[in-house]
C-alpha positions as CSV (number, residue, x, y, z in Angstrom):
1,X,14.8,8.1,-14.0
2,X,13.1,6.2,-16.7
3,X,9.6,6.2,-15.7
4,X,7.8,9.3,-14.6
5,X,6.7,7.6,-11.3
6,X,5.8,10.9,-10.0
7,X,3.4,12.3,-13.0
8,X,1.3,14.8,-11.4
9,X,2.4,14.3,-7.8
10,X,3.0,17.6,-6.0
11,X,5.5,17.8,-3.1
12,X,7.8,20.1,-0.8
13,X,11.8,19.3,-0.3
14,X,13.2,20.9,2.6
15,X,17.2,21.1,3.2
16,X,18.7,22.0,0.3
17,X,21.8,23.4,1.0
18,X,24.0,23.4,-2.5
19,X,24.3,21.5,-5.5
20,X,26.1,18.6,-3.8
21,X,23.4,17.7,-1.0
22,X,20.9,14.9,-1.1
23,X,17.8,17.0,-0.9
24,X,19.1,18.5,-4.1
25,X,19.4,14.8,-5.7
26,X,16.1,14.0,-4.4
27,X,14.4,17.1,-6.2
28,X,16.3,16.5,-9.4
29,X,15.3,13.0,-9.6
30,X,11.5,13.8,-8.2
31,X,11.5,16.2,-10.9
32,X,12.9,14.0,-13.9
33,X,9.8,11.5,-12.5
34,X,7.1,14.1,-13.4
35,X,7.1,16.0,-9.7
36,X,5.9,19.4,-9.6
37,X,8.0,20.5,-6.7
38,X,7.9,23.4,-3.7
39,X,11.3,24.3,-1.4
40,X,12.4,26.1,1.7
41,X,15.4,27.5,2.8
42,X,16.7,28.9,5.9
43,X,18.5,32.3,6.1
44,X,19.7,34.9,2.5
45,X,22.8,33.3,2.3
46,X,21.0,29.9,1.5
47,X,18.2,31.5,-0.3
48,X,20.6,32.8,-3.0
49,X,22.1,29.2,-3.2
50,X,18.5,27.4,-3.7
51,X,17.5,30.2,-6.0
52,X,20.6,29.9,-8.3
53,X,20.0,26.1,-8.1
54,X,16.0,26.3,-9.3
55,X,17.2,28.2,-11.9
56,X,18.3,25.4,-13.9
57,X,14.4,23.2,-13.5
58,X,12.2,24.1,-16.5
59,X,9.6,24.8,-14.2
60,X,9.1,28.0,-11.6
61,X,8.9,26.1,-8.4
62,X,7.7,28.0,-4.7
63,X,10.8,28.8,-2.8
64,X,9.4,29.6,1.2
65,X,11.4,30.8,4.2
66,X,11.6,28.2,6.9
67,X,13.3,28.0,10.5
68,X,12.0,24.6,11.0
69,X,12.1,25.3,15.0
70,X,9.7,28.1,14.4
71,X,5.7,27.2,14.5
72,X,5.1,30.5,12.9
73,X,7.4,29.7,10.1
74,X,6.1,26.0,9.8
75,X,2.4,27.4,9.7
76,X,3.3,30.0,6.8
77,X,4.8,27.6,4.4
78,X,1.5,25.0,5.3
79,X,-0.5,28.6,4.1
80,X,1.8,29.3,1.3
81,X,1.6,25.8,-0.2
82,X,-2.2,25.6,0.0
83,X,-2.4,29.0,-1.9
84,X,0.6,27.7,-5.0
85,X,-0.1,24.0,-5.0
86,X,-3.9,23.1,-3.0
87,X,-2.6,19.6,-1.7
88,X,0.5,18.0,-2.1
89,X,1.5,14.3,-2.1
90,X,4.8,14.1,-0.4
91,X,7.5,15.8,1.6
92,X,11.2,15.2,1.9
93,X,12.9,16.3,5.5
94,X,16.4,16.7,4.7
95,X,16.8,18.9,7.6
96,X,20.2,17.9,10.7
97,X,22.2,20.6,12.5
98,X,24.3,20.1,15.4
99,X,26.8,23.0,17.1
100,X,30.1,21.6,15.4
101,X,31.8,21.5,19.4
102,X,29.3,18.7,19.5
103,X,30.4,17.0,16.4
104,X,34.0,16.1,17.7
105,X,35.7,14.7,20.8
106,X,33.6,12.8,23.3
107,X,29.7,12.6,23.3
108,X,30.3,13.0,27.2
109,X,30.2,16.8,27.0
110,X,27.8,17.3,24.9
111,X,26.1,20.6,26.7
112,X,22.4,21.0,27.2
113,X,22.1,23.0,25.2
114,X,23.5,21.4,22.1
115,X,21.6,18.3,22.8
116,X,18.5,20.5,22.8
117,X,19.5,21.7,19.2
118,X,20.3,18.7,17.3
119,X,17.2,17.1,18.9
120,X,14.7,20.2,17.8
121,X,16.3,20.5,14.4
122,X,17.2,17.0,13.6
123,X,14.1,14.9,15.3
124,X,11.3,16.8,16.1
125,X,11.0,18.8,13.1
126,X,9.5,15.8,11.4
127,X,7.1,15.4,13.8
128,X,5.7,19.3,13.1
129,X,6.1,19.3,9.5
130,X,4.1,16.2,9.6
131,X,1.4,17.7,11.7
132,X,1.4,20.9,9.3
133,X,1.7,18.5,5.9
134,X,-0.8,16.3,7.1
135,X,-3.9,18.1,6.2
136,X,-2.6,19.1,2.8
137,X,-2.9,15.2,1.9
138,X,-6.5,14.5,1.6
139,X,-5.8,11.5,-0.4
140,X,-2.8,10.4,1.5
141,X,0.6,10.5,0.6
142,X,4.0,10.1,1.4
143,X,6.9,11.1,4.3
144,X,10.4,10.6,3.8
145,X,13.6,11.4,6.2
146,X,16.8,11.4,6.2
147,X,19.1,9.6,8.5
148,X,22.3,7.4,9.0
149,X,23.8,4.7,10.7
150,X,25.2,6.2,13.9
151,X,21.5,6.1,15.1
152,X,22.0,2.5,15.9
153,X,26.1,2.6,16.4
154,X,28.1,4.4,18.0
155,X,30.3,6.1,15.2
156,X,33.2,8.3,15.8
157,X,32.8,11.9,16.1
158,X,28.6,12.0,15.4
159,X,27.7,12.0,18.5
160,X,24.7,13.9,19.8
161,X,23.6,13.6,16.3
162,X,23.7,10.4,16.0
163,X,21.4,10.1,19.4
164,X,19.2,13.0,17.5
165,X,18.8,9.9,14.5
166,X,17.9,7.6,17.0
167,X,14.8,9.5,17.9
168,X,13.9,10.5,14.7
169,X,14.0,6.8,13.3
170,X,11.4,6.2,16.6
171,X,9.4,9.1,15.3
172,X,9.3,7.6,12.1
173,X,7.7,4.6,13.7
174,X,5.2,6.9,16.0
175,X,4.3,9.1,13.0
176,X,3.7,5.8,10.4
177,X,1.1,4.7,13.1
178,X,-0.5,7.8,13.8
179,X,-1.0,8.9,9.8
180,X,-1.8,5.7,8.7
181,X,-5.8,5.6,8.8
182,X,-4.9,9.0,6.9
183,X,-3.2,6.5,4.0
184,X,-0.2,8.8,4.4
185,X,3.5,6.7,4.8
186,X,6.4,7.9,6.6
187,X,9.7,6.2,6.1
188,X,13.3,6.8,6.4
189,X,16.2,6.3,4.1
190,X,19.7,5.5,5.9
191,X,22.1,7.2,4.0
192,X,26.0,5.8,3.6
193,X,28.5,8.8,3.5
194,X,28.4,11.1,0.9
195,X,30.6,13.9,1.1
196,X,27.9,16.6,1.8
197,X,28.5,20.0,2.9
198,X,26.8,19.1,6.5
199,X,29.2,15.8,6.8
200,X,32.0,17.5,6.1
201,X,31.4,19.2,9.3
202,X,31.9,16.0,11.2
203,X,35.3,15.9,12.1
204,X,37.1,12.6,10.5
205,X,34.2,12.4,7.7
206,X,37.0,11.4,5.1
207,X,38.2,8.4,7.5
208,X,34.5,7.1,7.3
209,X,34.1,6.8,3.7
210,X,37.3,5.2,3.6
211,X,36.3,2.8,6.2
212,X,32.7,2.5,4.4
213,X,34.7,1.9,1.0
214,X,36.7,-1.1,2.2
215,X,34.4,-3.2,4.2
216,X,30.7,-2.9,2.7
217,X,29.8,-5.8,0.3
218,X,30.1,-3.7,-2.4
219,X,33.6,-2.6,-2.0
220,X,32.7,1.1,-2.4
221,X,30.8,4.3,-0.9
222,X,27.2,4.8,-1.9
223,X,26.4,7.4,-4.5
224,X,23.9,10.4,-4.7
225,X,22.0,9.5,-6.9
226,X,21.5,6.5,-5.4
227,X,20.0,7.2,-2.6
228,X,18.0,9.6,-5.0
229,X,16.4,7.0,-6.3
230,X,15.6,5.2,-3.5
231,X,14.0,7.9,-2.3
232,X,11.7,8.3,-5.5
233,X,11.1,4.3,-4.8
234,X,9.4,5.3,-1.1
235,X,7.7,8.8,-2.9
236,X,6.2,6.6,-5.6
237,X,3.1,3.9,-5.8
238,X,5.9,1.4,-6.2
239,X,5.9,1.3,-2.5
240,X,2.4,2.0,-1.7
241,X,2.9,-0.9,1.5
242,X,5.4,0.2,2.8
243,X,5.6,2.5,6.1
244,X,7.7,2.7,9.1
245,X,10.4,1.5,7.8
246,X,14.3,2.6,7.4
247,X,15.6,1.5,4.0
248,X,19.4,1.7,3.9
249,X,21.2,3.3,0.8
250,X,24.4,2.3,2.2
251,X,26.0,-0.3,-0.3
252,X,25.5,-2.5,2.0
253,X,28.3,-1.9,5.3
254,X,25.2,-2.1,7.7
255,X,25.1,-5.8,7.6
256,X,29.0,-6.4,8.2
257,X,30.5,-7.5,11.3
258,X,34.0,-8.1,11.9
């Protein structure tokens, strides 16, 4: 990243998983753009990862647990980051889970109670960790998501996550409105595949990305760091208009037909 778009900005990434996930890309490249940054994780096995990862930033950053379906947890890290960083001036929600039954075979037997999951996990935690980052943004600031086509398609094998997409796109929408007189954006990016630990747990990912490869306009499958950038784009001024919106990352299959 060339310019420091971020220079004094303060912000939180959740869903950082390993080196290879997006949220990690993001928070390298929010970093690189002058970003002093904050991070959760979910569970010691995942704390050890993030840890090992931070390790390699010049700068200490706040590392907070966080079971995003927990109010208590949620209401901690809002304490937590008003103690290390006062305000902050964006969050990242890279934050999906679905019961991997749920994630192959037909979306006809999805239980209740795997619908229930990937809906808490995937969709509504936006909506509370927008209510809980909302009054650390006096000044405004900015929401980003993560999600992917099958909110809109039906893709093979994503299933009850891709319905979980679908609402949180909506919420994106709902949330834009509702935070706006506060001069705080929430936006999306759609993601192409990227061979992530979490889409490795659909079953056929490597059939999608071939797919993805030969058909978008680009002839190929969209890179990390790509979307990285993007998502510094909808963090930064640069896009200071912009709100509501899905921006695909996607190299460009979205827009093909037959």
């Amino acid at each position: 990243m060339s310019h420091r778009l971020l220079e004094g900005k303060k912000g939180i990434v959740l869903g950082v998983a390993n080196k290879r996930s997006i949220a990690w890309a993001i928070a390298k490249a929010a970093h690189e753009a002058g970003a002093a940054l904050a991070f959760t994780f979910q569970g010691e096995k995942l704390k050890e990862k993030v840890e090992d990862l931070l390790k390699g930033l010049p700068a200490p950053c706040p590392l907070y647990p966080c079971d995003v379906t927990s109010d208590e947890d949620l209401a901690l890290v809002a304490e937590s980051l008003r103690k290390d960083l006062g305000t902050i001036d964006f969050l990242v929600h890279s934050v999906a889970f679905a019961d991997r039954a749920d994630l192959e075979g037909s979306f006809l037997n999805t239980s209740r109670k795997g619908y229930h999951l990937a809906q808490d996990v995937s969709s509504y935690s936006l909506t509370a960790l927008a209510r809980m980052a909302a009054p650390l943004m006096p000044s405004g600031g900015s929401i980003i998501t993560l999600t992917y086509l099958g909110s809109e398609r039906a893709v093979k094998n994503y299933n009850v996550m891709g319905v979980a997409k679908a609402a949180l796109e909506s919420s994106v929408r709902y949330l834009a409105v509702d935070l706006g007189p506060r001069q705080i954006r929430v936006n999306a990016l759609s993601a192409g595949p990227i061979n992530t630990l979490a889409a490795r747990g659909i079953s056929g990912f490597t059939e999608i990305l071939d797919v993805v490869a030969q058909r978008s306009p680009l002839q190929r499958n969209v890179e990390v760091e790509e979307v990285a950038h993007a998502a510094i784009f909808l963090l930064s001024p640069l896009s200071s208009g912009i709100t509501g919106e899905v921006l695909y990352v996607d190299a460009g299959y979205h827009i093909v037909g037959i």
